[in-house]
N, C-alpha and C positions, 0 to 999 in steps of 0.2 A: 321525887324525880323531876327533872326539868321538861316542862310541856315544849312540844313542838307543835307547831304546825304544818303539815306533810300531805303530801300527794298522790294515793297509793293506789294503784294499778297490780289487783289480783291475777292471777291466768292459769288455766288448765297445767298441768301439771303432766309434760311429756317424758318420755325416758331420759333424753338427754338434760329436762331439768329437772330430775329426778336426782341427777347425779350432783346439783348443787350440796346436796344435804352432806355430802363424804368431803366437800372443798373448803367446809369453812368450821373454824369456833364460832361457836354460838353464842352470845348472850343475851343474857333476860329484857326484855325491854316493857312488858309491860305482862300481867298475872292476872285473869280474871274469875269470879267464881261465885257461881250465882247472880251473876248478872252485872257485880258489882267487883270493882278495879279491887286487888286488895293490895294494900303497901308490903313493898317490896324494901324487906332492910336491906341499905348499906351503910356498913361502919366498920369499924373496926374490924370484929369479927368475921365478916360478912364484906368482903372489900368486892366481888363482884361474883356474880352466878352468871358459869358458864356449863356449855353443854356440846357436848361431842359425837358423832356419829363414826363407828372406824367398820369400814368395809370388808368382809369375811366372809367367813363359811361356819356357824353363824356371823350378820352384823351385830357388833357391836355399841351398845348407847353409854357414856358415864354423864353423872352431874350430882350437883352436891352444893346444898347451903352450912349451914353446920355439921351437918352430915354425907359422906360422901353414897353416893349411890352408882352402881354398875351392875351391868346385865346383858340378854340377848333384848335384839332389837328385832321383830319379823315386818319388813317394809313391802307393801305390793305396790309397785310402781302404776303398774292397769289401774288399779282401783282406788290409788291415792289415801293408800290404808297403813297403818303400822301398830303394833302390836309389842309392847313391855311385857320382859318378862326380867325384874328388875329384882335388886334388895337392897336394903340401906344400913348403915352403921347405925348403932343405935344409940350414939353421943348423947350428952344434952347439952344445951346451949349454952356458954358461960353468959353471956347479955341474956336475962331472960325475956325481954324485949325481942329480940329473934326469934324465939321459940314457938311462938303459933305461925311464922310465916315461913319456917324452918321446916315446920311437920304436916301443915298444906300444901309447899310444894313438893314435897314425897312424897304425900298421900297421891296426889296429882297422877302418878306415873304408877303407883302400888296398889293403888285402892282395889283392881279386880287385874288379874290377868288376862282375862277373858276379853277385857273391854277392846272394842275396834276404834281406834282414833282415826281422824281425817286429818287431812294436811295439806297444805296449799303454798305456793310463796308469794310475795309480793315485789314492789319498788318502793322507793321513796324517792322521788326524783327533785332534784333542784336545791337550792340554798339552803343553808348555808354546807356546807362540806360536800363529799362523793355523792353519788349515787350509794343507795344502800339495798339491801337483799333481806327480805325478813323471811321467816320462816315461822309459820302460823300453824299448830297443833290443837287441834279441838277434841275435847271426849264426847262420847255419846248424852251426856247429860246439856252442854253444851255451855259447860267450863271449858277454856284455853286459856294458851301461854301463845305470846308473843316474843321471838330470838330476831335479832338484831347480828347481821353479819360483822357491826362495826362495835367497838368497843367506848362506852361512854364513862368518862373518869368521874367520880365524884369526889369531892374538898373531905377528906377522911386525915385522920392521921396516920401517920407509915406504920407498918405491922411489919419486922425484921421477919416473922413467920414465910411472910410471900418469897424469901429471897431464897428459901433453903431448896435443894435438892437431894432427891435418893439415889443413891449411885452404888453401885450397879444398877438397871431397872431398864428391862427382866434382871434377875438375881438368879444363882441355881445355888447357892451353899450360904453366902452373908454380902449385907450391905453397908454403907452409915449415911449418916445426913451430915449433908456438905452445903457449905453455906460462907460467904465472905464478913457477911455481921454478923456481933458476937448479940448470942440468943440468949445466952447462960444454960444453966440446967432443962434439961425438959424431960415431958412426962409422955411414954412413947406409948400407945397402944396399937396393938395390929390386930384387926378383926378378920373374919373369913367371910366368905357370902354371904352366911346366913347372919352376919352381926354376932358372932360368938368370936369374943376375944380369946387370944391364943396365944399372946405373947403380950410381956407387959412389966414395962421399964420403968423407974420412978425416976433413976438421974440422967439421965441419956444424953451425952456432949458430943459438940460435932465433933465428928471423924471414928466416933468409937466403932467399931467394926460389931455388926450383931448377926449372928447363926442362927439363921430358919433352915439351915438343910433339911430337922427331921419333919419340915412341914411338906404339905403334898402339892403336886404341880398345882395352879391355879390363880386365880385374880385373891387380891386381898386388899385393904386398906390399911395406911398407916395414918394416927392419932398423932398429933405431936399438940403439946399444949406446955407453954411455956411458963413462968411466974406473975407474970400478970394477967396472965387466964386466957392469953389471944390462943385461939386453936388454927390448927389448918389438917385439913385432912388433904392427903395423895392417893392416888391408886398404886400399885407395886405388882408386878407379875413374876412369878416363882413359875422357875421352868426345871 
C-alpha cells in the first residue's frame, strides 16, 4: 500500500456524526492485528475492500474480500459501540496468496457476536487531495481496521468480473447477469446466510435468465467465477 503522510484529528463521536457512517462507502485503508499492520491484498482477485453500512430497522453491514459477508449491524451512537451479527460465504480463494488475509478480515467481524467494538472517526487534512473521513473500528482485544471514505486505485490488471451486474436486484421470481464485456462462461454459485449453497450453475452466460422463485425471502450471495479463476462475489435480495 502506498504510505502517506497525514494529519489526523480524532473526535467524540456525536449523533449527527454518527450519521456519517449510513453517507459513505467505505474502504479498507489500513488492518491491524496484534499490534502488527497485516498486508492487505490487492490484485486481481481482490481489486478493492469495501464496506457498507445501510440504515434500517434492523441496520444493515456488508463486506467482503474473496468472500462476501452481510448481516445486522447493532450501533449505539451514546456509547460509540456496534455490534456484528454477521456470516460469510464460504469461498476459497483462487490466488491462494489471498487466503490468510481473506479469512482474517472475516474473522475480524465473526469471531464472537458478543464482542462490543468501539468506533471513532477522524480527518486527514491537507495535501495532496480532499479532505478525508476515516472511520476507525476497534475490538475488544484491540485489533482494528481503518475505512477510508475515499477510494484509492492500485496499478492491478482489469478483471471484466467488476463490470458485471445482477439485474433485477431485489429479484422476487429470476434474475441474469448483465454486463457489456464479454466474460465467457461462468460458474455461478448462490449461497444463503448461513454459506449453504443453493443454487449452482457450471455455464452461466450473460443475460441468461435464472429462477430462484422457490427460494425464500431474504439476503443471499451470488459467486460468479469466470475461466481464469477471477471471482467476484454480490449480494442479491429475494423479496
Amino acid at each position: 500500500m502506498k504510505q502517506r503522510i497525514f494529519f489526523l484529528v480524532l473526535f467524540f463521536v456525536s449523533f449527527t456524526q454518527a450519521q456519517e457512517i449510513y453517507y459513505h462507502p467505505w474502504y479498507l485503508y489500513q488492518f491491524n492485528v496484534g499490534g502488527n499492520d497485516f498486508p492487505i491484498s490487492y490484485n486481481e482477485e481482490i481489486p478493492i475492500v469495501q464496506a457498507n453500512f445501510t440504515q434500517g430497522n434492523p441496520d444493515l453491514f456488508e463486506t467482503g474480500a474473496c468472500n462476501g459477508c452481510v448481516g445486522e449491524v447493532f450501533i449505539d451512537t451514546n456509547q460509540a459501540t456496534m455490534q456484528f451479527d454477521i456470516s460469510c460465504t464460504l469461498s476459497e480463494c483462487t490466488n491462494s496468496d489471498n487466503t490468510d488475509f481473506d479469512n482474517a478480515y472475516s474473522y475480524f467481524f465473526t469471531e464472537n457476536s458478543q464482542d462490543m467494538y468501539t468506533y471513532s472517526f477522524g480527518y486527514v487534512d491537507g495535501p495532496p487531495g480532499p479532505d478525508e473521513v476515516l472511520l476507525w473500528i476497534t475490538k475488544p482485544n484491540g485489533d482494528y481496521i481503518i475505512y477510508s471514505d475515499l477510494q484509492y486505485y492500485f496499478s492491478i490488471p482489469e478483471n471484466a468480473l467488476q463490470y458485471l451486474q445482477i439485474l433485477p436486484n431485489p429479484v422476487t421470481q429470476s434474475f441474469a447477469i448483465m454486463g457489456s464485456k464479454n466474460v465467457g462462461a461462468l460458474q455461478l454459485t448462490l449461497f444463503d446466510m448461513n454459506g449453504k449453497k443453493v443454487v449452482q450453475l457450471a455455464n452461466c452466460v450473460i443475460g441468461e435468465s435464472i429462477n430462484i422463485n422457490q427460494l425464500k425471502t431474504g439476503i443471499y450471495f451470488v459467486s460468479l467465477t469466470d475461466e481464469n479463476g477471477y471471482n467476484l462475489v454480490k449480494k442479491l435480495v429475494k423479496q
